[in-house]
C-alpha positions as CSV (number, residue, x, y, z in Angstrom):
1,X,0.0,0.0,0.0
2,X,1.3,3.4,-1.0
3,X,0.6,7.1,0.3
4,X,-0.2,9.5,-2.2
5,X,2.6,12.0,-1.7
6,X,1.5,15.4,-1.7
7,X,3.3,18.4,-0.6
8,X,1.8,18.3,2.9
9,X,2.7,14.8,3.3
10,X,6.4,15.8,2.1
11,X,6.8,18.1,4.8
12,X,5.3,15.7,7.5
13,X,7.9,13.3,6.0
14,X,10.7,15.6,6.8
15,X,9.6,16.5,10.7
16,X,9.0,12.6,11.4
17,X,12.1,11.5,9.7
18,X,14.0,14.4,11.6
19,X,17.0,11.9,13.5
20,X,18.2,12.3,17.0
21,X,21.2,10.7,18.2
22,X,20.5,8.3,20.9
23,X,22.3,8.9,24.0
24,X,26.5,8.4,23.8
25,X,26.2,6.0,20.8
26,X,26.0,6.0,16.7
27,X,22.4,4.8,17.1
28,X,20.0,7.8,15.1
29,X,16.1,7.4,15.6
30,X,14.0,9.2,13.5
31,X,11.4,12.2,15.7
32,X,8.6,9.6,15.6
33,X,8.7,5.8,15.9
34,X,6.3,3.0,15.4
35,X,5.3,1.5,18.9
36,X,4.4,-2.4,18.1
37,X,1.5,-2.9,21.3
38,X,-1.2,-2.7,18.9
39,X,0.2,-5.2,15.7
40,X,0.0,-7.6,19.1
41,X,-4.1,-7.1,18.8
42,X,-4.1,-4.8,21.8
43,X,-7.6,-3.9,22.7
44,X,-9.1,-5.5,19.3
45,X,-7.2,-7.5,16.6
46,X,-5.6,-6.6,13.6
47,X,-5.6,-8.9,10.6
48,X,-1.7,-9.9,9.0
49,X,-2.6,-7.8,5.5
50,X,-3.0,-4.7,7.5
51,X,-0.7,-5.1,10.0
52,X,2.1,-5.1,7.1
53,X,0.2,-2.0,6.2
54,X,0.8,-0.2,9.1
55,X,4.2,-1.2,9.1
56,X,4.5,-0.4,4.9
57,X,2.5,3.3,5.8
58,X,5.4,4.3,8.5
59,X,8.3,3.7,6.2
60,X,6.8,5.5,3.7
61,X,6.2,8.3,6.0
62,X,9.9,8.4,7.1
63,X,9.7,6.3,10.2
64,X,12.8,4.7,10.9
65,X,12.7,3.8,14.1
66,X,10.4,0.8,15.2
67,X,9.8,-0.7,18.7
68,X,8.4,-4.1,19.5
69,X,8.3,-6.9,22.9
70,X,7.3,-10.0,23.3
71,X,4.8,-9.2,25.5
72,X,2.5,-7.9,22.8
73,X,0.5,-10.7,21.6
74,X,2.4,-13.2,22.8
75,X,5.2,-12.3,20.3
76,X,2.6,-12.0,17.9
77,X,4.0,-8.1,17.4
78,X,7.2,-9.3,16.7
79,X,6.7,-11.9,14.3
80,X,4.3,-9.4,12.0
81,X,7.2,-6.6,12.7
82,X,9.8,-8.8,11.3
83,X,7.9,-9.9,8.5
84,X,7.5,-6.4,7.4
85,X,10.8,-5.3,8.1
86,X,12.9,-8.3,6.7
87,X,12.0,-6.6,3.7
88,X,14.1,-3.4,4.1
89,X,18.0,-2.8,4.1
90,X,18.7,-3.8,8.0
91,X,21.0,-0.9,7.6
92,X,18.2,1.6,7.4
93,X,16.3,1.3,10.4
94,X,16.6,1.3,14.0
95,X,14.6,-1.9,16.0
96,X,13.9,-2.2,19.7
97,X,12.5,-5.4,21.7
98,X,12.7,-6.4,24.9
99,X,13.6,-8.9,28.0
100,X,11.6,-9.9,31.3
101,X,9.3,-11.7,29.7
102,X,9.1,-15.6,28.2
103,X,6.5,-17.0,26.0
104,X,5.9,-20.4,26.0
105,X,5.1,-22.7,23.0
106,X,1.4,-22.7,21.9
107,X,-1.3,-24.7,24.4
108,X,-4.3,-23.8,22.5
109,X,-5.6,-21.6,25.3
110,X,-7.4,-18.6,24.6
111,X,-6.0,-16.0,26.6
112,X,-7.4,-12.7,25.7
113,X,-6.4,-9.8,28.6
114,X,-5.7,-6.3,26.6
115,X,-4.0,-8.8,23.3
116,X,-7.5,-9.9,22.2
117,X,-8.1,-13.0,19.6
118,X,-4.8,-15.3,20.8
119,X,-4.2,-18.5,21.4
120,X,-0.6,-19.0,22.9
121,X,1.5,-19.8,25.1
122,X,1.9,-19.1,28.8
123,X,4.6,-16.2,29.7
124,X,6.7,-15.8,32.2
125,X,8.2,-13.1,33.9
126,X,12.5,-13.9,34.3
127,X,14.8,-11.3,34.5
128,X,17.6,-13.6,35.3
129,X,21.1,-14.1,33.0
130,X,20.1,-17.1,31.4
131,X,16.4,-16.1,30.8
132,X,17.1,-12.4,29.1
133,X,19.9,-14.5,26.7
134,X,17.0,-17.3,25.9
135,X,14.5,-14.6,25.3
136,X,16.5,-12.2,23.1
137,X,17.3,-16.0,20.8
138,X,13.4,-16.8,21.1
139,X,12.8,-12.7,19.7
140,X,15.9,-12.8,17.0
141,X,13.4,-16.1,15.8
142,X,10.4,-14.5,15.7
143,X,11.2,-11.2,14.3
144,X,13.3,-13.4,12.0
145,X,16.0,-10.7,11.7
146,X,20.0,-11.2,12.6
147,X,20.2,-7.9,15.6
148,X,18.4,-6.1,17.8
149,X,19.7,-2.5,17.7
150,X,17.8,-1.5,21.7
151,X,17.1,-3.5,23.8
152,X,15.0,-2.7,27.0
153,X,14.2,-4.3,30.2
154,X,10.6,-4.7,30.4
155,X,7.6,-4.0,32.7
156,X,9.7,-3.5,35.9
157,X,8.1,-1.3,38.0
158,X,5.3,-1.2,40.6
159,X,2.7,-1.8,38.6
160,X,4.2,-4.9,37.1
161,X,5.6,-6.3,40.4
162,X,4.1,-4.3,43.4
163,X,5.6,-5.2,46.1
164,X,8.0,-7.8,45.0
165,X,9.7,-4.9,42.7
166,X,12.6,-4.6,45.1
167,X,13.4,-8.0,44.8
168,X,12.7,-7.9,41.2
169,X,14.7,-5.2,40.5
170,X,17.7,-6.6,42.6
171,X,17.1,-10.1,40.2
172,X,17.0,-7.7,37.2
173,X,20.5,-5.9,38.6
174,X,22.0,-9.5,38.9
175,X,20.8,-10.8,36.0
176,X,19.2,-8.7,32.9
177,X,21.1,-5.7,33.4
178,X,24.5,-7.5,33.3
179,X,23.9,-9.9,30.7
180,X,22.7,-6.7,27.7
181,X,25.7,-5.2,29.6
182,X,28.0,-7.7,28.0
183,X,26.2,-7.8,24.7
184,X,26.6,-4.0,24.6
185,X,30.4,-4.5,25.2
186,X,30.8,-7.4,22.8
187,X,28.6,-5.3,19.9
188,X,25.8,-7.4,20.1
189,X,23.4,-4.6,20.6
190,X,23.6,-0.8,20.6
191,X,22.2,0.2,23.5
192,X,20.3,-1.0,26.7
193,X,18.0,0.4,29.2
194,X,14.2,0.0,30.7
195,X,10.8,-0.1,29.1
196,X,8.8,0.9,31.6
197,X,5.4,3.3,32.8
198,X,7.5,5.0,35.5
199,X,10.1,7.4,35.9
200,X,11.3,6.6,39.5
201,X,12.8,3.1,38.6
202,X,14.5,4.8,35.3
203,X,15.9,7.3,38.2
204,X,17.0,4.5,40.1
205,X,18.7,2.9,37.3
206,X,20.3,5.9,36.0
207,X,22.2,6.0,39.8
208,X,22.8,2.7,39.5
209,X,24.1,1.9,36.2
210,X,25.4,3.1,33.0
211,X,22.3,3.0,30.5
212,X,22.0,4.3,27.4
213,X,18.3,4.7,27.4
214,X,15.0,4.5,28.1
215,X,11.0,3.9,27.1
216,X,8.9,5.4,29.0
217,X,5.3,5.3,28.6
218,X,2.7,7.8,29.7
219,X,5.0,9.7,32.3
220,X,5.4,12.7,29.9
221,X,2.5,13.9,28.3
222,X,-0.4,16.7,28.3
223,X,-1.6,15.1,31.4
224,X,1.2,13.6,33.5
225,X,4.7,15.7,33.6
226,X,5.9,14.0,36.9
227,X,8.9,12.7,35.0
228,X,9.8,16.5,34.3
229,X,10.9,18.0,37.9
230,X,14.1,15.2,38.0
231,X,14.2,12.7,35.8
232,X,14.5,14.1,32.4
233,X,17.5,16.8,33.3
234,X,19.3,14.0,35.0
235,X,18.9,12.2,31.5
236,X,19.8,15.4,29.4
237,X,22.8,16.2,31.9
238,X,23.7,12.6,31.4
239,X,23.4,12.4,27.6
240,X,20.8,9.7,28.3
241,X,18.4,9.4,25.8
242,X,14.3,9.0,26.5
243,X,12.3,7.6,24.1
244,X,8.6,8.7,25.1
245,X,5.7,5.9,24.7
246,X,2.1,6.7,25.5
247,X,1.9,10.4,24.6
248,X,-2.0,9.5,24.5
249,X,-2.0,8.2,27.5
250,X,-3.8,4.9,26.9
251,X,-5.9,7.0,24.5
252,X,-8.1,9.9,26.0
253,X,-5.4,12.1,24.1
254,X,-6.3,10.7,20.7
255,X,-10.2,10.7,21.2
256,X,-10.4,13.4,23.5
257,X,-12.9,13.5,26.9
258,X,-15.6,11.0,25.1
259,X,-17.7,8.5,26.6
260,X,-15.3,5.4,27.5
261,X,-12.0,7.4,27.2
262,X,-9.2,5.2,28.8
263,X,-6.2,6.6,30.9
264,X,-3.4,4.5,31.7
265,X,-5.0,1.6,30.1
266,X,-8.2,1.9,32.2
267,X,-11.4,4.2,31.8
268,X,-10.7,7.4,32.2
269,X,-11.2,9.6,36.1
270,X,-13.8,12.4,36.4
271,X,-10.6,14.2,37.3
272,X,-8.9,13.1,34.2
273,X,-11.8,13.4,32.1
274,X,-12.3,17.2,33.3
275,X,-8.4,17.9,32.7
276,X,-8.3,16.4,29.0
277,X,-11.9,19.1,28.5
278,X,-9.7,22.0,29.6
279,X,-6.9,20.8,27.8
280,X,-9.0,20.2,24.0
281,X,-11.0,23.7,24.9
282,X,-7.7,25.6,24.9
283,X,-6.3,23.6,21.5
284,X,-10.1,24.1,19.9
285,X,-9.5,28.1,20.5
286,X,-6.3,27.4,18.4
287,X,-7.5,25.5,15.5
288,X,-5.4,22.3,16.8
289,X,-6.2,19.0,17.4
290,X,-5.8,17.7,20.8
291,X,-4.0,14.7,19.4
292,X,-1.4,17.0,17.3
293,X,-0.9,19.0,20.6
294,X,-0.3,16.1,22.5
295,X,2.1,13.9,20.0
296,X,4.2,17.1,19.9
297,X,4.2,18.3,22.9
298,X,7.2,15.6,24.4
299,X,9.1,16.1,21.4
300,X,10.5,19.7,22.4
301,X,12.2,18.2,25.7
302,X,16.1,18.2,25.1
303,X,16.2,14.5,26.7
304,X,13.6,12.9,24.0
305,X,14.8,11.7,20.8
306,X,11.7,9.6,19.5
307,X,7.6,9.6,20.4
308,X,6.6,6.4,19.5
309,X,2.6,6.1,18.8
310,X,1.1,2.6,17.9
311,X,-1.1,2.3,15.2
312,X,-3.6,-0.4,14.0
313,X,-4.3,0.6,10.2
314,X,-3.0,2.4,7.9
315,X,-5.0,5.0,8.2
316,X,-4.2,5.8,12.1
317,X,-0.6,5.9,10.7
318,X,-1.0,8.8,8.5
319,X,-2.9,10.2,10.8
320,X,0.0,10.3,13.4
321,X,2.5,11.2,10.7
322,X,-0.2,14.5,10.1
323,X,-0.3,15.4,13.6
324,X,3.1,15.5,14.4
325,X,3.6,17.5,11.6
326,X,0.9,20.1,12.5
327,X,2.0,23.7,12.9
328,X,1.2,24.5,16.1
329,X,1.1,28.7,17.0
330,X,3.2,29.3,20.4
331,X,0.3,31.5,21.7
332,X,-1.3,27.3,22.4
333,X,1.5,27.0,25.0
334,X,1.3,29.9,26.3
335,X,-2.2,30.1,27.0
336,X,-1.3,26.3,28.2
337,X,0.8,27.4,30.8
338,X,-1.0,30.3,32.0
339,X,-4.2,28.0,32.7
340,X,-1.9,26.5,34.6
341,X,-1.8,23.0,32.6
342,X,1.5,22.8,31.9
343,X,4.5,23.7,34.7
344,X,6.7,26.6,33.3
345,X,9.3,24.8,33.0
346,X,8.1,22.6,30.8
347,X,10.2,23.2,27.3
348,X,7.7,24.7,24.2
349,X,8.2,27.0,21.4
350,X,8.5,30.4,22.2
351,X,8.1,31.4,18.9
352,X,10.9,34.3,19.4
353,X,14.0,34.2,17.4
Protein backbone atom coordinates (compact mmCIF):
# COMPACT_ATOMS: atom_id res chain seq x y z
CA UNK A 1 0.00 0.00 0.00
CA UNK A 2 1.29 3.40 -0.99
CA UNK A 3 0.62 7.15 0.34
CA UNK A 4 -0.19 9.54 -2.23
CA UNK A 5 2.56 12.04 -1.73
CA UNK A 6 1.50 15.35 -1.74
CA UNK A 7 3.31 18.41 -0.57
CA UNK A 8 1.81 18.33 2.92
CA UNK A 9 2.73 14.83 3.33
CA UNK A 10 6.37 15.78 2.11
CA UNK A 11 6.80 18.09 4.80
CA UNK A 12 5.27 15.72 7.52
CA UNK A 13 7.94 13.34 6.01
CA UNK A 14 10.71 15.62 6.83
CA UNK A 15 9.64 16.48 10.69
CA UNK A 16 9.01 12.64 11.37
CA UNK A 17 12.09 11.51 9.71
CA UNK A 18 14.03 14.41 11.55
CA UNK A 19 17.04 11.88 13.54
CA UNK A 20 18.24 12.32 16.96
CA UNK A 21 21.16 10.66 18.24
CA UNK A 22 20.54 8.30 20.88
CA UNK A 23 22.34 8.85 24.01
CA UNK A 24 26.53 8.39 23.83
CA UNK A 25 26.24 5.99 20.82
CA UNK A 26 26.02 6.05 16.70
CA UNK A 27 22.37 4.75 17.12
CA UNK A 28 20.03 7.76 15.10
CA UNK A 29 16.09 7.39 15.59
CA UNK A 30 14.05 9.24 13.53
CA UNK A 31 11.35 12.18 15.71
CA UNK A 32 8.57 9.65 15.61
CA UNK A 33 8.67 5.82 15.88
CA UNK A 34 6.32 3.02 15.44
CA UNK A 35 5.29 1.54 18.91
CA UNK A 36 4.39 -2.38 18.06
CA UNK A 37 1.47 -2.89 21.33
CA UNK A 38 -1.20 -2.71 18.90
CA UNK A 39 0.20 -5.23 15.67
CA UNK A 40 0.02 -7.61 19.11
CA UNK A 41 -4.05 -7.09 18.85
CA UNK A 42 -4.06 -4.81 21.80
CA UNK A 43 -7.62 -3.87 22.66
CA UNK A 44 -9.14 -5.52 19.32
CA UNK A 45 -7.22 -7.51 16.63
CA UNK A 46 -5.58 -6.60 13.57
CA UNK A 47 -5.60 -8.92 10.64
CA UNK A 48 -1.73 -9.88 9.00
CA UNK A 49 -2.61 -7.81 5.45
CA UNK A 50 -3.01 -4.68 7.51
CA UNK A 51 -0.67 -5.15 10.01
CA UNK A 52 2.08 -5.08 7.09
CA UNK A 53 0.18 -1.96 6.23
CA UNK A 54 0.79 -0.22 9.06
CA UNK A 55 4.20 -1.17 9.09
CA UNK A 56 4.52 -0.39 4.93
CA UNK A 57 2.49 3.28 5.80
CA UNK A 58 5.39 4.32 8.52
CA UNK A 59 8.31 3.65 6.15
CA UNK A 60 6.81 5.54 3.68
CA UNK A 61 6.25 8.29 6.05
CA UNK A 62 9.85 8.45 7.13
CA UNK A 63 9.72 6.32 10.20
CA UNK A 64 12.84 4.71 10.88
CA UNK A 65 12.68 3.76 14.15
CA UNK A 66 10.40 0.77 15.25
CA UNK A 67 9.84 -0.73 18.74
CA UNK A 68 8.35 -4.10 19.45
CA UNK A 69 8.31 -6.86 22.86
CA UNK A 70 7.31 -10.02 23.28
CA UNK A 71 4.78 -9.16 25.47
CA UNK A 72 2.55 -7.85 22.84
CA UNK A 73 0.54 -10.65 21.63
CA UNK A 74 2.36 -13.20 22.80
CA UNK A 75 5.21 -12.32 20.27
CA UNK A 76 2.64 -11.97 17.95
CA UNK A 77 4.03 -8.15 17.38
CA UNK A 78 7.22 -9.28 16.75
CA UNK A 79 6.66 -11.86 14.26
CA UNK A 80 4.33 -9.44 12.04
CA UNK A 81 7.22 -6.61 12.75
CA UNK A 82 9.83 -8.77 11.31
CA UNK A 83 7.89 -9.88 8.54
CA UNK A 84 7.46 -6.44 7.35
CA UNK A 85 10.76 -5.33 8.05
CA UNK A 86 12.90 -8.26 6.68
CA UNK A 87 11.95 -6.65 3.66
CA UNK A 88 14.13 -3.40 4.09
CA UNK A 89 18.02 -2.84 4.15
CA UNK A 90 18.67 -3.76 8.03
CA UNK A 91 21.02 -0.88 7.63
CA UNK A 92 18.15 1.61 7.37
CA UNK A 93 16.32 1.34 10.45
CA UNK A 94 16.57 1.26 14.01
CA UNK A 95 14.58 -1.88 16.02
CA UNK A 96 13.91 -2.21 19.66
CA UNK A 97 12.53 -5.40 21.71
CA UNK A 98 12.71 -6.36 24.89
CA UNK A 99 13.60 -8.92 27.97
CA UNK A 100 11.56 -9.91 31.30
CA UNK A 101 9.35 -11.70 29.74
CA UNK A 102 9.15 -15.56 28.16
CA UNK A 103 6.52 -16.97 26.01
CA UNK A 104 5.88 -20.41 25.98
CA UNK A 105 5.08 -22.70 23.00
CA UNK A 106 1.41 -22.73 21.90
CA UNK A 107 -1.28 -24.68 24.42
CA UNK A 108 -4.34 -23.76 22.55
CA UNK A 109 -5.64 -21.58 25.34
CA UNK A 110 -7.40 -18.65 24.55
CA UNK A 111 -6.01 -16.00 26.58
CA UNK A 112 -7.41 -12.74 25.71
CA UNK A 113 -6.39 -9.83 28.56
CA UNK A 114 -5.75 -6.32 26.65
CA UNK A 115 -3.98 -8.75 23.32
CA UNK A 116 -7.47 -9.86 22.25
CA UNK A 117 -8.11 -13.01 19.56
CA UNK A 118 -4.77 -15.33 20.82
CA UNK A 119 -4.19 -18.48 21.40
CA UNK A 120 -0.63 -18.97 22.89
CA UNK A 121 1.54 -19.83 25.14
CA UNK A 122 1.89 -19.13 28.83
CA UNK A 123 4.58 -16.18 29.69
CA UNK A 124 6.66 -15.83 32.22
CA UNK A 125 8.24 -13.09 33.90
CA UNK A 126 12.49 -13.86 34.34
CA UNK A 127 14.79 -11.29 34.51
CA UNK A 128 17.57 -13.59 35.25
CA UNK A 129 21.06 -14.09 33.03
CA UNK A 130 20.11 -17.12 31.39
CA UNK A 131 16.41 -16.13 30.78
CA UNK A 132 17.13 -12.35 29.08
CA UNK A 133 19.90 -14.48 26.75
CA UNK A 134 17.04 -17.27 25.94
CA UNK A 135 14.50 -14.59 25.34
CA UNK A 136 16.47 -12.21 23.08
CA UNK A 137 17.26 -16.03 20.83
CA UNK A 138 13.39 -16.77 21.07
CA UNK A 139 12.84 -12.67 19.74
CA UNK A 140 15.95 -12.80 17.02
CA UNK A 141 13.39 -16.05 15.80
CA UNK A 142 10.38 -14.51 15.72
CA UNK A 143 11.15 -11.24 14.26
CA UNK A 144 13.29 -13.37 11.98
CA UNK A 145 16.04 -10.65 11.66
CA UNK A 146 19.95 -11.20 12.60
CA UNK A 147 20.15 -7.95 15.55
CA UNK A 148 18.44 -6.05 17.84
CA UNK A 149 19.70 -2.54 17.73
CA UNK A 150 17.79 -1.53 21.67
CA UNK A 151 17.13 -3.53 23.83
CA UNK A 152 14.96 -2.70 27.03
CA UNK A 153 14.23 -4.29 30.20
CA UNK A 154 10.58 -4.75 30.42
CA UNK A 155 7.59 -4.01 32.74
CA UNK A 156 9.73 -3.50 35.85
CA UNK A 157 8.05 -1.31 38.00
CA UNK A 158 5.26 -1.24 40.59
CA UNK A 159 2.71 -1.75 38.63
CA UNK A 160 4.19 -4.93 37.05
CA UNK A 161 5.56 -6.35 40.42
CA UNK A 162 4.09 -4.32 43.40
CA UNK A 163 5.58 -5.18 46.05
CA UNK A 164 8.02 -7.78 44.98
CA UNK A 165 9.67 -4.94 42.66
CA UNK A 166 12.56 -4.64 45.05
CA UNK A 167 13.41 -7.99 44.81
CA UNK A 168 12.71 -7.88 41.20
CA UNK A 169 14.72 -5.17 40.52
CA UNK A 170 17.72 -6.59 42.61
CA UNK A 171 17.11 -10.13 40.24
CA UNK A 172 16.98 -7.72 37.16
CA UNK A 173 20.52 -5.93 38.57
CA UNK A 174 22.00 -9.48 38.85
CA UNK A 175 20.78 -10.82 35.98
CA UNK A 176 19.19 -8.69 32.94
CA UNK A 177 21.06 -5.69 33.38
CA UNK A 178 24.46 -7.55 33.32
CA UNK A 179 23.87 -9.87 30.70
CA UNK A 180 22.69 -6.68 27.67
CA UNK A 181 25.72 -5.18 29.61
CA UNK A 182 28.02 -7.68 27.97
CA UNK A 183 26.23 -7.84 24.65
CA UNK A 184 26.64 -4.01 24.65
CA UNK A 185 30.44 -4.49 25.18
CA UNK A 186 30.84 -7.39 22.80
CA UNK A 187 28.59 -5.32 19.89
CA UNK A 188 25.83 -7.38 20.14
CA UNK A 189 23.40 -4.59 20.62
CA UNK A 190 23.58 -0.82 20.62
CA UNK A 191 22.15 0.21 23.45
CA UNK A 192 20.32 -1.00 26.72
CA UNK A 193 17.99 0.40 29.15
CA UNK A 194 14.18 0.00 30.67
CA UNK A 195 10.79 -0.13 29.14
CA UNK A 196 8.80 0.94 31.64
CA UNK A 197 5.40 3.27 32.77
CA UNK A 198 7.46 4.98 35.51
CA UNK A 199 10.13 7.44 35.91
CA UNK A 200 11.32 6.63 39.55
CA UNK A 201 12.75 3.09 38.57
CA UNK A 202 14.54 4.82 35.31
CA UNK A 203 15.91 7.32 38.19
CA UNK A 204 16.97 4.53 40.14
CA UNK A 205 18.74 2.91 37.34
CA UNK A 206 20.34 5.93 35.96
CA UNK A 207 22.16 6.04 39.78
CA UNK A 208 22.83 2.66 39.45
CA UNK A 209 24.08 1.91 36.25
CA UNK A 210 25.40 3.11 33.02
CA UNK A 211 22.26 2.99 30.48
CA UNK A 212 21.96 4.32 27.42
CA UNK A 213 18.28 4.71 27.43
CA UNK A 214 15.04 4.50 28.10
CA UNK A 215 10.99 3.87 27.06
CA UNK A 216 8.86 5.39 28.96
CA UNK A 217 5.30 5.34 28.61
CA UNK A 218 2.71 7.77 29.69
CA UNK A 219 5.01 9.70 32.28
CA UNK A 220 5.41 12.66 29.87
CA UNK A 221 2.53 13.90 28.30
CA UNK A 222 -0.43 16.66 28.26
CA UNK A 223 -1.58 15.11 31.43
CA UNK A 224 1.24 13.65 33.54
CA UNK A 225 4.72 15.72 33.62
CA UNK A 226 5.91 14.02 36.87
CA UNK A 227 8.92 12.70 35.01
CA UNK A 228 9.78 16.55 34.28
CA UNK A 229 10.88 18.01 37.90
CA UNK A 230 14.14 15.21 37.98
CA UNK A 231 14.19 12.70 35.81
CA UNK A 232 14.55 14.12 32.44
CA UNK A 233 17.45 16.77 33.32
CA UNK A 234 19.32 14.04 35.00
CA UNK A 235 18.93 12.18 31.45
CA UNK A 236 19.82 15.42 29.40
CA UNK A 237 22.79 16.15 31.86
CA UNK A 238 23.74 12.56 31.43
CA UNK A 239 23.45 12.39 27.63
CA UNK A 240 20.79 9.74 28.28
CA UNK A 241 18.42 9.39 25.85
CA UNK A 242 14.32 9.02 26.54
CA UNK A 243 12.30 7.65 24.13
CA UNK A 244 8.58 8.68 25.06
CA UNK A 245 5.72 5.91 24.72
CA UNK A 246 2.10 6.74 25.54
CA UNK A 247 1.87 10.36 24.64
CA UNK A 248 -1.99 9.49 24.45
CA UNK A 249 -1.98 8.20 27.54
CA UNK A 250 -3.79 4.95 26.93
CA UNK A 251 -5.94 6.96 24.50
CA UNK A 252 -8.10 9.92 25.98
CA UNK A 253 -5.37 12.09 24.07
CA UNK A 254 -6.33 10.68 20.70
CA UNK A 255 -10.18 10.68 21.24
CA UNK A 256 -10.39 13.41 23.52
CA UNK A 257 -12.86 13.45 26.91
CA UNK A 258 -15.62 10.99 25.14
CA UNK A 259 -17.68 8.45 26.63
CA UNK A 260 -15.34 5.44 27.46
CA UNK A 261 -12.04 7.37 27.16
CA UNK A 262 -9.22 5.21 28.78
CA UNK A 263 -6.20 6.59 30.86
CA UNK A 264 -3.41 4.49 31.67
CA UNK A 265 -5.02 1.65 30.09
CA UNK A 266 -8.17 1.90 32.15
CA UNK A 267 -11.37 4.19 31.76
CA UNK A 268 -10.73 7.43 32.24
CA UNK A 269 -11.23 9.60 36.12
CA UNK A 270 -13.85 12.42 36.36
CA UNK A 271 -10.63 14.21 37.30
CA UNK A 272 -8.87 13.15 34.20
CA UNK A 273 -11.75 13.45 32.06
CA UNK A 274 -12.32 17.17 33.26
CA UNK A 275 -8.45 17.92 32.71
CA UNK A 276 -8.34 16.37 28.98
CA UNK A 277 -11.87 19.11 28.49
CA UNK A 278 -9.74 22.02 29.63
CA UNK A 279 -6.93 20.79 27.79
CA UNK A 280 -8.96 20.17 23.99
CA UNK A 281 -10.99 23.69 24.93
CA UNK A 282 -7.67 25.58 24.88
CA UNK A 283 -6.30 23.61 21.45
CA UNK A 284 -10.09 24.09 19.93
CA UNK A 285 -9.53 28.14 20.53
CA UNK A 286 -6.28 27.39 18.44
CA UNK A 287 -7.49 25.46 15.48
CA UNK A 288 -5.41 22.25 16.80
CA UNK A 289 -6.15 18.99 17.42
CA UNK A 290 -5.80 17.66 20.75
CA UNK A 291 -4.03 14.74 19.37
CA UNK A 292 -1.41 16.98 17.30
CA UNK A 293 -0.89 19.02 20.63
CA UNK A 294 -0.31 16.11 22.48
CA UNK A 295 2.12 13.86 20.01
CA UNK A 296 4.21 17.07 19.94
CA UNK A 297 4.19 18.32 22.94
CA UNK A 298 7.15 15.62 24.35
CA UNK A 299 9.08 16.09 21.39
CA UNK A 300 10.49 19.73 22.44
CA UNK A 301 12.17 18.21 25.73
CA UNK A 302 16.08 18.22 25.13
CA UNK A 303 16.24 14.49 26.68
CA UNK A 304 13.59 12.86 24.05
CA UNK A 305 14.76 11.71 20.75
CA UNK A 306 11.71 9.62 19.53
CA UNK A 307 7.59 9.60 20.37
CA UNK A 308 6.64 6.39 19.51
CA UNK A 309 2.57 6.14 18.79
CA UNK A 310 1.05 2.58 17.92
CA UNK A 311 -1.10 2.27 15.18
CA UNK A 312 -3.59 -0.37 14.01
CA UNK A 313 -4.31 0.64 10.21
CA UNK A 314 -2.99 2.43 7.94
CA UNK A 315 -5.03 4.98 8.17
CA UNK A 316 -4.25 5.79 12.06
CA UNK A 317 -0.60 5.90 10.66
CA UNK A 318 -1.03 8.77 8.48
CA UNK A 319 -2.88 10.22 10.77
CA UNK A 320 0.00 10.33 13.45
CA UNK A 321 2.46 11.21 10.74
CA UNK A 322 -0.17 14.54 10.12
CA UNK A 323 -0.31 15.43 13.64
CA UNK A 324 3.06 15.48 14.37
CA UNK A 325 3.61 17.47 11.56
CA UNK A 326 0.87 20.12 12.46
CA UNK A 327 2.00 23.68 12.93
CA UNK A 328 1.16 24.54 16.07
CA UNK A 329 1.09 28.65 17.00
CA UNK A 330 3.24 29.31 20.35
CA UNK A 331 0.27 31.47 21.73
CA UNK A 332 -1.32 27.35 22.44
CA UNK A 333 1.54 26.96 24.98
CA UNK A 334 1.29 29.92 26.31
CA UNK A 335 -2.17 30.07 27.00
CA UNK A 336 -1.29 26.32 28.17
CA UNK A 337 0.80 27.41 30.81
CA UNK A 338 -0.99 30.35 32.05
CA UNK A 339 -4.18 28.03 32.67
CA UNK A 340 -1.89 26.52 34.63
CA UNK A 341 -1.80 23.03 32.64
CA UNK A 342 1.49 22.80 31.86
CA UNK A 343 4.47 23.65 34.74
CA UNK A 344 6.69 26.57 33.27
CA UNK A 345 9.33 24.84 33.02
CA UNK A 346 8.13 22.60 30.83
CA UNK A 347 10.20 23.18 27.31
CA UNK A 348 7.72 24.71 24.17
CA UNK A 349 8.23 27.00 21.41
CA UNK A 350 8.51 30.37 22.19
CA UNK A 351 8.10 31.40 18.94
CA UNK A 352 10.91 34.35 19.38
CA UNK A 353 14.02 34.15 17.45
Amino acid sequence: MRLVMSPEMLDTINRAARRRILGRGNLTLTGLGLGGAPLGNLYQAVDEAEADHVVDAAWQGGIRYFDTAPLYGSGLSERRMGRALARRPRDEFVLSSKVGWLIGPGDGVRRDGPYVGLESGPRQCDYSYDGTLRSLEASLLRLGLDHIDIVYIHDLDTAGHGEALGARYTEAMNGAYRALARLRDDGVVGAIGLGVNEWQVCGRLLADADPDCFLLAGRYSLLDQSALVSFLPSCAKRGVGVVIGGAFNSGILATGPVSGARYDYQPASSEIMTRAARLDAVCRRHGVPLAAAALQFPSFHPAVVSVIPGARTAAEMAANLDLFSRTIPPALWQELHEEGLLPAEAPVPTGRA
